[in-house]
Each structure stands twice: as structure tokens, then as C-alpha cells.
DOTOR-832415 format. One record per residue (C-alpha): residue in three letters; x, y, z; chain. Coordinates in steps of 0.02 Angstrom, whole numbers. Example, Ala and Ser with C-alpha at 12.3 -4.5 7.8 and 13.67 -1.06 7.14 Angstrom:
REM DOTOR-832415
NODE  resn      px      py      pz  chain
NODE   ALA     615    -225     390      A
NODE   SER     684     -53     357      A
//
This chain:
REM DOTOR-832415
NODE  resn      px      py      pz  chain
NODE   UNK    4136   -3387   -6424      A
NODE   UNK    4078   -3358   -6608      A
NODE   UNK    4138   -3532   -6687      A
NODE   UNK    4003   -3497   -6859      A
NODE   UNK    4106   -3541   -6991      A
NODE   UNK    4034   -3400   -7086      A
NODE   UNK    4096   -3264   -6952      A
NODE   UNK    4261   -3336   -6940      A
NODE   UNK    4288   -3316   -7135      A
NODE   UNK    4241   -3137   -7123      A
NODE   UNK    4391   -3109   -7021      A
NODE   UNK    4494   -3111   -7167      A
NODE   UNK    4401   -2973   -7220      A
NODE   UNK    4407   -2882   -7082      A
NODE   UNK    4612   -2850   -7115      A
NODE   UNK    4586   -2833   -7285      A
NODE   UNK    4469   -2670   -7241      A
NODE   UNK    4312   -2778   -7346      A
NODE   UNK    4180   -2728   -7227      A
NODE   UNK    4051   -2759   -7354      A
NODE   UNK    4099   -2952   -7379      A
NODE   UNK    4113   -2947   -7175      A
NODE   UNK    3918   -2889   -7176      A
NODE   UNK    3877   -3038   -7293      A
NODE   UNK    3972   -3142   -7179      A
NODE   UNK    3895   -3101   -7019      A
NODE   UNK    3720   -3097   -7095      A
NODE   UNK    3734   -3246   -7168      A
NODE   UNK    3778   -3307   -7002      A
NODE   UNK    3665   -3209   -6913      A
NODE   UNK    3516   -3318   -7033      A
NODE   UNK    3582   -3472   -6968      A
NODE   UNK    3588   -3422   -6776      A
NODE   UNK    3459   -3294   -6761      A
NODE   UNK    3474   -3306   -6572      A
NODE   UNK    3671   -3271   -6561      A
NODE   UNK    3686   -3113   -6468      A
NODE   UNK    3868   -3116   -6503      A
NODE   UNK    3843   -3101   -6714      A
NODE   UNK    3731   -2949   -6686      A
NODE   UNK    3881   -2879   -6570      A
NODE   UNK    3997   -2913   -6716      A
NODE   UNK    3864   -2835   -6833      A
NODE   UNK    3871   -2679   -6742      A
NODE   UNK    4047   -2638   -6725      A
NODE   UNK    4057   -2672   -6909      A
NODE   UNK    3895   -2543   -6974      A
NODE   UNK    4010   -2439   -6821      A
NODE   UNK    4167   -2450   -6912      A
NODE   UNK    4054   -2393   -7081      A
NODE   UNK    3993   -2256   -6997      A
NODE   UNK    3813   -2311   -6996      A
NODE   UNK    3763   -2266   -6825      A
NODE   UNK    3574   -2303   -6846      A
NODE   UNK    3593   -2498   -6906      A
NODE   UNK    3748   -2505   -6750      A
NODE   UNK    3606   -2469   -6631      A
NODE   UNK    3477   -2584   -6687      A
NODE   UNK    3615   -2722   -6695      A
NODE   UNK    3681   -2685   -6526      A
NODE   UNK    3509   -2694   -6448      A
NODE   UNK    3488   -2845   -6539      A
NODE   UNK    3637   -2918   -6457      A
NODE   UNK    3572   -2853   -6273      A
NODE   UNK    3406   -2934   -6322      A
NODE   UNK    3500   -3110   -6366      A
NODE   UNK    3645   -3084   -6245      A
NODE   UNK    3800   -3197   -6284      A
NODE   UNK    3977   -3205   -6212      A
NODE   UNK    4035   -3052   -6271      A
NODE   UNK    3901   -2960   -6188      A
NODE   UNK    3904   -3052   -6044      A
NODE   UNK    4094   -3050   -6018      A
NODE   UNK    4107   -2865   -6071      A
NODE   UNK    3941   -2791   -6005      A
NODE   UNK    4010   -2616   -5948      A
NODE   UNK    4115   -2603   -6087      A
NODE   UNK    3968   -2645   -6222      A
NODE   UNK    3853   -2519   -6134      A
NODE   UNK    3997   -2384   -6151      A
NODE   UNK    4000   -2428   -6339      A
NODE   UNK    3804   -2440   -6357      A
NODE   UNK    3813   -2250   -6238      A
NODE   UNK    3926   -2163   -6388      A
NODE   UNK    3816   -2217   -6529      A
NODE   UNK    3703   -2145   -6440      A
NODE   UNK    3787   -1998   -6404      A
NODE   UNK    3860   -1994   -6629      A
NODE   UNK    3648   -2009   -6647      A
NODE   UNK    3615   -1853   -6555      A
NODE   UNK    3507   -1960   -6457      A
NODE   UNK    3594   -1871   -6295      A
NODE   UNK    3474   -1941   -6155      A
NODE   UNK    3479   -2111   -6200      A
NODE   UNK    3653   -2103   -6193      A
NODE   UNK    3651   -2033   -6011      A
NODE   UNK    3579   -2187   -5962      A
NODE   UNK    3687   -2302   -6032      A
NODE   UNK    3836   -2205   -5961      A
NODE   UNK    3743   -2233   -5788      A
NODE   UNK    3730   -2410   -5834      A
NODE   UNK    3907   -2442   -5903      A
NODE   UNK    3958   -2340   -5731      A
NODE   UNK    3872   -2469   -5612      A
NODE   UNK    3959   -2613   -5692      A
NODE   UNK    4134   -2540   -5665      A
NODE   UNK    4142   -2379   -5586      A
NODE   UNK    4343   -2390   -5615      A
NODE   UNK    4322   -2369   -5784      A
NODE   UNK    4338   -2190   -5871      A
NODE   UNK    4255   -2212   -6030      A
NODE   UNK    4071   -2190   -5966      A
NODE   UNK    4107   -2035   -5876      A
NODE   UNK    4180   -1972   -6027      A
NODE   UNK    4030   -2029   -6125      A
NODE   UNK    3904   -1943   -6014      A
NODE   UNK    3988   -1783   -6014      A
NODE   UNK    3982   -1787   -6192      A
NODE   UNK    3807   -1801   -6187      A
NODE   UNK    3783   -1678   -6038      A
NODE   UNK    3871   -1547   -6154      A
NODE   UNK    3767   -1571   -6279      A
NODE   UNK    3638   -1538   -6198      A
NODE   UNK    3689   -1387   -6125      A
NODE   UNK    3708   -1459   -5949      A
NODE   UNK    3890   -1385   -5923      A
NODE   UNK    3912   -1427   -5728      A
NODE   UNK    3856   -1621   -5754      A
NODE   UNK    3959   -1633   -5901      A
NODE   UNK    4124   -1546   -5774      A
NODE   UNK    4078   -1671   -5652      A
NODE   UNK    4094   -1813   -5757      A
NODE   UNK    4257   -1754   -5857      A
NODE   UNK    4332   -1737   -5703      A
NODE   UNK    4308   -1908   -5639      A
NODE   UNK    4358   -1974   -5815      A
NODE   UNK    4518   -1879   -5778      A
NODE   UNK    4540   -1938   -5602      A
NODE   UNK    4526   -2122   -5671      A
NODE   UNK    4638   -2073   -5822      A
NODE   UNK    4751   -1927   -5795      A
NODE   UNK    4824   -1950   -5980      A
NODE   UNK    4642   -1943   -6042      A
NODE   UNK    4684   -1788   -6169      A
NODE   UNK    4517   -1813   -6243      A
NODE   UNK    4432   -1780   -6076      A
NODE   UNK    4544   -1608   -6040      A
NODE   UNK    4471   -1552   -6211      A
NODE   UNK    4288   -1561   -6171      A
NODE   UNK    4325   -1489   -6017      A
NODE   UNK    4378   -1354   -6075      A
NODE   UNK    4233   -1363   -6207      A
NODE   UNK    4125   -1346   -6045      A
NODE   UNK    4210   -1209   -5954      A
NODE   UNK    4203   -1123   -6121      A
NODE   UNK    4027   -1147   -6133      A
NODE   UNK    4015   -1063   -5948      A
NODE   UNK    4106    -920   -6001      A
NODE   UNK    4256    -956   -5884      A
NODE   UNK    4377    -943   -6007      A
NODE   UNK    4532    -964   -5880      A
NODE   UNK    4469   -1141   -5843      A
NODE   UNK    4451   -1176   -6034      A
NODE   UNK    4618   -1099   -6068      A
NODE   UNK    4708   -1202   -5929      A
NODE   UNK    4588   -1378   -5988      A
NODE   UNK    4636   -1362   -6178      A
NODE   UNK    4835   -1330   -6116      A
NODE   UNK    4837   -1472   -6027      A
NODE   UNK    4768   -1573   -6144      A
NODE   UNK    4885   -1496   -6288      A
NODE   UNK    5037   -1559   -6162      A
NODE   UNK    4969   -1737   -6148      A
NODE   UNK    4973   -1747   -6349      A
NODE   UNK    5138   -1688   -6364      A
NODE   UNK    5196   -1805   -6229      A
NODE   UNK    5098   -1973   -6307      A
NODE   UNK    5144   -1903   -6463      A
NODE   UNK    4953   -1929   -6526      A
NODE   UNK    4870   -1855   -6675      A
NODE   UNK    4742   -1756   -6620      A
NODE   UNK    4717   -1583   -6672      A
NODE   UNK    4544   -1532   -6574      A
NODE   UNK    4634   -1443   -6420      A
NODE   UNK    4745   -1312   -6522      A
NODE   UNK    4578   -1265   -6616      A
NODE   UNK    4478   -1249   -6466      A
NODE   UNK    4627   -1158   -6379      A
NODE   UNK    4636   -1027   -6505      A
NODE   UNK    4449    -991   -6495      A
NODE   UNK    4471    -954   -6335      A
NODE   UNK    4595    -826   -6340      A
NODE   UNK    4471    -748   -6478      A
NODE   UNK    4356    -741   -6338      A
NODE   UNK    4470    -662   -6203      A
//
């Protein structure tokens, strides 16, 4: 694992919220080890976590280019990651592939589905993006998030029932986690607008 006494100071930060002083940390790091895929992985969730999607990417491909044990002991789940950013960077068939990717490496897992729908919505594929909801659902039937953008896609289709009945469901899965998520009432009443 990451043993750079460096990284393992910036942890401190971390809980503290300091993702600035983290930065330092892991770049000061980072100069020491230049070939430590693992520090570039940590420098990605961090610019992630700061919202700066473009400096996430370059870092994650800098940690596929290095590899590391993170990668290697999380490959599917670092290509779903990597797929998202993709996804927040409008950069919609990139992320496609990297859903396809993440999806080879564990085809039990519902994230990447999820991930390439998003992406398939967005770019105004509606039945890929249904497909891949779907499965995201059968993997996860609690996945509330996945009910939304289905419904997001029926919507899109103009079959409002489906959307109606997708946003619903997902509305009862938030009541019944108690989560905080808001998306599915909005998109519910901009349905009924519609009907």
C-alpha cells in the first residue's frame, strides 16, 4: 500500500476537510515516487472531492498509466470512478467505454450500468440508457438513483406512465432508506405538468 510518509500525514487532513494541505501532501509525495500509481489514485479522488473534474482525469489516467495496488486490487471499481468523471466532463463516449470496461471486470456490480446509462441519456440514446438502468436495478433493487433516471428516460420517450411509475418507485425507496435526495419529487412533478 501507500507507506510515503508524506501521504500518510495528509490523512490528518483529510478529516480535518484540508484538502489543500492533502494536495501538498500527495504532490510532494508524488515528486518523490513519480512512478506510484497509487499517489496519482489518491490525487484524483482528492481534485474529485474539490470538484475539479479535469485535473481528477489526468490523475486517474496517470494512475492507470503507473498502475499500483489500488488499481490493481480495485480495477472495476476504479474504471467505474474514472467512467463518472467522465460522464461530470460531458465527455459522454469516453465514459461508455469505461462503463464497458468496469462491466467486464465484474458484471455483478451495478455502478457501471448506472454510469453508462447516464451517459446514454445524455446523449439522447434513451433505449441503451433503459437497458442499462434496468440491469443496475436488477443488481440493486434499492438503487433509488437508478429508478430516477429511468424515469428521466421514459420521460425523454414521451411515455410518461413509465416515468410516472420510475420516479414513484424511486420516491418509495427514499422514504424507506430514509435518504436525502430530492431529484425524484422534482422530476415527478414535471411529469404530471406534462400529462
Amino acid at each position: 500500500m501507500i507507506t510515503d510518509p508524506n501521504f500518510v500525514s495528509g490523512f490528518k487532513y483529510i478529516l480535518e476537510g484540508n484538502f489543500q494541505e492533502v494536495l501538498t501532501k500527495i504532490q510532494e509525495a508524488i515528486d518523490k515516487n513519480p512512478e506510484n500509481g497509487d499517489l496519482y489514485f489518491a490525487l484524483g479522488m482528492i481534485y474529485y472531492e474539490l470538484g475539479k473534474i479535469e485535473e481528477a482525469i489526468v490523475a486517474l489516467n496517470d494512475a492507470k498509466e503507473h498502475g499500483g495496488v489500488i488499481f490493481s486490487a480495485h480495477e472495476a471499481e476504479f474504471y467505474s470512478h474514472f467512467a463518472l468523471l467522465y460522464v461530470l466532463n460531458k465527455e459522454y463516449l469516453k465514459a461508455v467505454d469505461l462503463s464497458k470496461e468496469a462491466i467486464n471486470l465484474d458484471p455483478d456490480n451495478p455502478d457501471p450500468y448506472y454510469i453508462s446509462g447516464l451517459a446514454f441519456n445524455a446523449l439522447n440514446k434513451e433505449e441503451m440508457a433503459i437497458t442499462n438502468f434496468k440491469k443496475s436495478i436488477e443488481l440493486d433493487p434499492i438503487f433509488y438513483q437508478a429508478y430516477n433516471n429511468l424515469g428521466i428516460s421514459y420521460g425523454h420517450l414521451e411515455q410518461f406512465d413509465k416515468a410516472k411509475e420510475s420516479y414513484e418507485k424511486a420516491i418509495e425507496l427514499v422514504e424507506e432508506l430514509d435518504a436525502d435526495y430530492y431529484k425524484a419529487h422534482m422530476n415527478l412533478a414535471g411529469i404530471y405538468k406534462h400529462m
